[in-house]
KOLDRENFI-312807 format. One record per residue: residue number from 1; residue in one letter; x, y, z of N, C-alpha, C in turn. Coordinates in pm, 1 decimal, m for minus. Layout:
<sites>
+-----+------+----------+----------+----------+----------+----------+----------+----------+----------+----------+
: pos : code :      n.u :      n.v :      n.w :     ca.u :     ca.v :     ca.w :      c.u :      c.v :      c.w :
+-----+------+----------+----------+----------+----------+----------+----------+----------+----------+----------+
: NUM :    a :        X :        Y :        Z :        X :        Y :        Z :        X :        Y :        Z :
...
+-----+------+----------+----------+----------+----------+----------+----------+----------+----------+----------+
</sites>
This chain:
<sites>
+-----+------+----------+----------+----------+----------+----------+----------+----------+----------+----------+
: pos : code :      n.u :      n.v :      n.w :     ca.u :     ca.v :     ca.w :      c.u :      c.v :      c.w :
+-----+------+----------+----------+----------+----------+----------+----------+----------+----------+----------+
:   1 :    x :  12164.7 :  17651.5 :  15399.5 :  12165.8 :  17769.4 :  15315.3 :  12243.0 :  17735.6 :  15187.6 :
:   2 :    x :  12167.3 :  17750.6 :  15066.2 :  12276.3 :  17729.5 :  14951.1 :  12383.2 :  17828.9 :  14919.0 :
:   3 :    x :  12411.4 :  17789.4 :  14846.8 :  12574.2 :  17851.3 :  14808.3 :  12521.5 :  18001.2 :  14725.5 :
:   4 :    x :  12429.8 :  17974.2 :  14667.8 :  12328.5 :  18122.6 :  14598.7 :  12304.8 :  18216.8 :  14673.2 :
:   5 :    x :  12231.1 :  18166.6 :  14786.6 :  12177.1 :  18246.6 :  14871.7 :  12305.6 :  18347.8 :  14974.0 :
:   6 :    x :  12393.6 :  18225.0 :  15025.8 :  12527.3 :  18282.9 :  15106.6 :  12602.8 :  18421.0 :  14993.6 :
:   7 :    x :  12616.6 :  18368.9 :  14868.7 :  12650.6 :  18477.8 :  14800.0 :  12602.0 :  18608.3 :  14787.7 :
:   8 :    x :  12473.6 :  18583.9 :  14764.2 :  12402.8 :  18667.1 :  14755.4 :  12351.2 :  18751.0 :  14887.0 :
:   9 :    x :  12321.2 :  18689.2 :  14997.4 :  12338.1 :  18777.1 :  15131.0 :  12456.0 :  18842.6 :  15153.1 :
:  10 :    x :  12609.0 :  18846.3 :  15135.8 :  12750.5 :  18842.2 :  15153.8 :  12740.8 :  18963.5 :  15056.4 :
:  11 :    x :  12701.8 :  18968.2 :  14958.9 :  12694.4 :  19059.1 :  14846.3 :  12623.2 :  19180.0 :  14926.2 :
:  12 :    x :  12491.3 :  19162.6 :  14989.8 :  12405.3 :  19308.7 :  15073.6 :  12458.4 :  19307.5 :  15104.2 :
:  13 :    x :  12531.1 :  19270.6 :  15196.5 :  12592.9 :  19305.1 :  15326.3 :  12666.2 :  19392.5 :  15313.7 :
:  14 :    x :  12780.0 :  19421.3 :  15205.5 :  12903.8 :  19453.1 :  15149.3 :  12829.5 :  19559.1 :  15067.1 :
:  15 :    x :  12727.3 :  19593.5 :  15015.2 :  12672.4 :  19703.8 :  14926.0 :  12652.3 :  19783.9 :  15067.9 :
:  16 :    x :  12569.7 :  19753.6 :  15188.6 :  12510.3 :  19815.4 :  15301.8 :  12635.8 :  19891.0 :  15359.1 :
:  17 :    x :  12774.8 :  19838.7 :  15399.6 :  12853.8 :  19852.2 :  15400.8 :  12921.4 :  20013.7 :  15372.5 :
:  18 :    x :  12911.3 :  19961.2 :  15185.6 :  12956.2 :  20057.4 :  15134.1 :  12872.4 :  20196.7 :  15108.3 :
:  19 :    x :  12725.8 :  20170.6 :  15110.9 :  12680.6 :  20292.5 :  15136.4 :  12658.4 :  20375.2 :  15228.5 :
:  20 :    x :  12714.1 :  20320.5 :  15405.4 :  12734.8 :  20335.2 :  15533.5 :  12822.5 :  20418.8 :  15485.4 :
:  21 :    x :  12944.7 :  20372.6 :  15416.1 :  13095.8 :  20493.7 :  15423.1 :  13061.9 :  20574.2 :  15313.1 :
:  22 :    x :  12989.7 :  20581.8 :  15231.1 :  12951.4 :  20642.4 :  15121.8 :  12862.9 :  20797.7 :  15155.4 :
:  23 :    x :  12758.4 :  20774.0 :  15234.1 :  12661.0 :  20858.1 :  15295.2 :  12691.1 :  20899.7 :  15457.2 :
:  24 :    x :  12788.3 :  20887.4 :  15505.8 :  12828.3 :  20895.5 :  15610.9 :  12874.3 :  21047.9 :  15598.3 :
:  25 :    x :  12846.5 :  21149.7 :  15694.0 :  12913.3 :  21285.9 :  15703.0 :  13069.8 :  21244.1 :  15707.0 :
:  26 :    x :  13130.0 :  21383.1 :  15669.7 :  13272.4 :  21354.2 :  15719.3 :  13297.8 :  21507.2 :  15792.9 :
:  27 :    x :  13344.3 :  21476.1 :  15927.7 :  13406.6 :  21546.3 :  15996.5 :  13503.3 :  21611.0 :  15941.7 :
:  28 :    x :  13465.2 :  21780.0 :  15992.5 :  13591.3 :  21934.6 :  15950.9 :  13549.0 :  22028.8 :  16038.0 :
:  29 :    x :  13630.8 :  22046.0 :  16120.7 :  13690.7 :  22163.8 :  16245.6 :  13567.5 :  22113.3 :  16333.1 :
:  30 :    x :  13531.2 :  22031.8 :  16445.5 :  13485.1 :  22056.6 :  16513.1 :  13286.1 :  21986.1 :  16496.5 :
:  31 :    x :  13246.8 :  22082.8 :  16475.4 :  13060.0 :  22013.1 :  16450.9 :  13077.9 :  22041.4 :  16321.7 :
:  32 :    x :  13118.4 :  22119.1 :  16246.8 :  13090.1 :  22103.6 :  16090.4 :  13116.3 :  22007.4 :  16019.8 :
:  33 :    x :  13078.2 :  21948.1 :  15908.4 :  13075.3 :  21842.5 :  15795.3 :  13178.3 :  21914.9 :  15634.5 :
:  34 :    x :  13201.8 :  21836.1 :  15595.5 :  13238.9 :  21824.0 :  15463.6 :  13146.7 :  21736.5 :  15397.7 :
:  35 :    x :  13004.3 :  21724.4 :  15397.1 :  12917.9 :  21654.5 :  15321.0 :  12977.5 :  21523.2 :  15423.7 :
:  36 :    x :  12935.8 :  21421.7 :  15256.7 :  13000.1 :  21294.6 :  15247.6 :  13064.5 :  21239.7 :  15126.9 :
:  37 :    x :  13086.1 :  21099.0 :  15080.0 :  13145.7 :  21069.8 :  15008.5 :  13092.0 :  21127.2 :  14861.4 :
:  38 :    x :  12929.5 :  21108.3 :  14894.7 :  12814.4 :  21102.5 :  14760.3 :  12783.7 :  21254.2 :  14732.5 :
:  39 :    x :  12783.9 :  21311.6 :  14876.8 :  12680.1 :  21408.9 :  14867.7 :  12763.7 :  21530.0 :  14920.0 :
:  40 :    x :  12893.6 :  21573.3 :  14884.6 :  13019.7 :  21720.0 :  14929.7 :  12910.3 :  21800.1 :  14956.3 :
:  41 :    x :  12964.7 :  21923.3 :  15049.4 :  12879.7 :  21987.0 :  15074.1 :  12948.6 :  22136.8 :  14993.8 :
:  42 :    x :  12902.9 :  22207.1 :  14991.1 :  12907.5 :  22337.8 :  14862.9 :  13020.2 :  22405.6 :  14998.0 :
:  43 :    x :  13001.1 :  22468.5 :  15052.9 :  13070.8 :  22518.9 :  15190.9 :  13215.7 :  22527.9 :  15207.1 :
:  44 :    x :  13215.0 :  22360.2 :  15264.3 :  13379.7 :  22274.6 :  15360.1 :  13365.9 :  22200.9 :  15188.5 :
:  45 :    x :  13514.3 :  22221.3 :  15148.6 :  13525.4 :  22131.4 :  15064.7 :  13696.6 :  22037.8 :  15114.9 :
:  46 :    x :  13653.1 :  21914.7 :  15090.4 :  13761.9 :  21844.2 :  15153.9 :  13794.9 :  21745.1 :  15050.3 :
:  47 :    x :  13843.7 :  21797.1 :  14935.3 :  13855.8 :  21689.0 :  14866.0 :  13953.0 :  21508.1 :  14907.4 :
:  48 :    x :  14048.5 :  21573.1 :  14962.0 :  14136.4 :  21444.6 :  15055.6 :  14070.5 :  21360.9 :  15069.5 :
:  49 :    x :  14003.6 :  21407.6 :  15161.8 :  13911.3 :  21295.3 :  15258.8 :  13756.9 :  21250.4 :  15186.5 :
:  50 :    x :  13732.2 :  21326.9 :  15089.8 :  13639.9 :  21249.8 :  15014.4 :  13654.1 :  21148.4 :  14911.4 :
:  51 :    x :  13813.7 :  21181.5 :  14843.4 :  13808.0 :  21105.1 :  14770.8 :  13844.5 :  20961.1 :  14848.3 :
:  52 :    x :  13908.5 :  20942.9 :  14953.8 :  13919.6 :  20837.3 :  15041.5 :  13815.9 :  20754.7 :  15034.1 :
:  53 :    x :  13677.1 :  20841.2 :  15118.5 :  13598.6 :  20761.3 :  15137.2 :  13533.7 :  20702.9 :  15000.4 :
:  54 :    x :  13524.0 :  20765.2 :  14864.2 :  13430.8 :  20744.2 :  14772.6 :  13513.2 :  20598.6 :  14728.0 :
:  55 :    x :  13631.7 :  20566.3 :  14750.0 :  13700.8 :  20516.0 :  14705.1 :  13683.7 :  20365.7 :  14782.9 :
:  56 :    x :  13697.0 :  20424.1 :  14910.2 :  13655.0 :  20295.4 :  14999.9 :  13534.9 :  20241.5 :  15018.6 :
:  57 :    x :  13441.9 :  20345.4 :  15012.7 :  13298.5 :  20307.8 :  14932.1 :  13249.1 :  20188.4 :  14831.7 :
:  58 :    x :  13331.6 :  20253.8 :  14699.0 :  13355.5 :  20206.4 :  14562.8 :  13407.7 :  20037.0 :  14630.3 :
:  59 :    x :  13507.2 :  20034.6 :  14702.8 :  13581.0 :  19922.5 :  14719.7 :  13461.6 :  19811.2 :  14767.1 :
:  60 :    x :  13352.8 :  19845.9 :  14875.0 :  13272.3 :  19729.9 :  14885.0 :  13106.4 :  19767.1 :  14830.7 :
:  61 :    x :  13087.2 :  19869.8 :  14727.7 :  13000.1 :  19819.3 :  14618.4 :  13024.7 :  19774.7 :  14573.7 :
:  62 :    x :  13104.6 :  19798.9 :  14478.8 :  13110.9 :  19716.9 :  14345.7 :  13128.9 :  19577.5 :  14383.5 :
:  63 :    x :  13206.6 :  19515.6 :  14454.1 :  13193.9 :  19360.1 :  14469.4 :  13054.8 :  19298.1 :  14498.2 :
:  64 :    x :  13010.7 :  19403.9 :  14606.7 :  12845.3 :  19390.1 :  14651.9 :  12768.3 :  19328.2 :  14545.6 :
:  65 :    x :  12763.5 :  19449.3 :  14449.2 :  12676.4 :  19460.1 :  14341.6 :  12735.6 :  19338.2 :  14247.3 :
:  66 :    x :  12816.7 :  19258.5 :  14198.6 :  12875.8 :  19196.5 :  14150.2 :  12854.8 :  19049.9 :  14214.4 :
:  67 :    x :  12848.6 :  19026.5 :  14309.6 :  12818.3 :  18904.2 :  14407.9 :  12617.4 :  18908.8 :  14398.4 :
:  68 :    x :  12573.4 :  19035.7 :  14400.1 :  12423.7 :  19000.3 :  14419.1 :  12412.4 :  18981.6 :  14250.9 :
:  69 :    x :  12408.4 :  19028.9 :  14166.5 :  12396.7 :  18995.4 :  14015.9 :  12430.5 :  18841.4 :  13984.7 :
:  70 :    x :  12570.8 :  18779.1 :  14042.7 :  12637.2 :  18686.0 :  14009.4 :  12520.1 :  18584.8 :  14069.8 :
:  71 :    x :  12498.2 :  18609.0 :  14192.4 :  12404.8 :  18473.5 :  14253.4 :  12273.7 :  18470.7 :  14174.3 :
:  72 :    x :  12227.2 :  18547.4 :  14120.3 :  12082.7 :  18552.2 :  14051.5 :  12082.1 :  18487.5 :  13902.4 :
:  73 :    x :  12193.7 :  18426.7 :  13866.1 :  12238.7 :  18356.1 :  13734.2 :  12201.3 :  18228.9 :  13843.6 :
:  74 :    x :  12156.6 :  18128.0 :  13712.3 :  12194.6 :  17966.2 :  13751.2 :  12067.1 :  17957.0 :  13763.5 :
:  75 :    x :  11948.1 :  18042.0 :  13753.4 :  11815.2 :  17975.0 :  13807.4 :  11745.6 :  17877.0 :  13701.7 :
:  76 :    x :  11707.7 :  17761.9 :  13735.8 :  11636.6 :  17693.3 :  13625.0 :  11747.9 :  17617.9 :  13570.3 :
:  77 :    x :  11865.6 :  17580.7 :  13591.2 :  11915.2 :  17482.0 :  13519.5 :  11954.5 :  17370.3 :  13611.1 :
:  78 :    x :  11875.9 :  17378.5 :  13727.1 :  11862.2 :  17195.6 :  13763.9 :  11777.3 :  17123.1 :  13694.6 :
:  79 :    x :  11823.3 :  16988.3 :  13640.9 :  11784.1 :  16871.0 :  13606.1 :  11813.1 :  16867.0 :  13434.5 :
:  80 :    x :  11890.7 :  16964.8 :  13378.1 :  11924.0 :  16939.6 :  13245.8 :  12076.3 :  16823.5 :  13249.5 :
+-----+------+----------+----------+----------+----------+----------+----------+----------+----------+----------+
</sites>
């Protein structure tokens, strides 16, 4: 596996990740929700605990997205 490819898989992985905690309900009193990180719900508002997750979210997109961009540079400059 090249070093492109490992990056660049390592990178989904870590976006998949972050949109798992991102879109994930968040538990308030019992069966009700406070939305999620992306998507609060009008209702339960929990700001605490959303901004947590959007945050911890944030923490493995952006590298995600940053690692899959980064590996997609370099194509075409073998043999110069």
């Amino acid at each position: 596996m090249s070093r492109q490819r490992l990056v660049r898989t390592i990178g989904i992985a870590a976006m998949l990740v972050g949109l798992f905690i991102g879109l994930s309900p968040i538990p308030h009193n019992g069966d009700n929700t406070c939305g999620s990180a992306f998507f609060p719900d009008g209702y339960f508002q929990c700001p605490g605990e959303q901004n947590e997750r959007l945050l911890l979210a944030f923490i493995f997109l952006i590298p995600g997205v940053v690692m899959v961009i980064g590996s997609m540079g370099g194509k075409g400059k073998k043999g110069d």
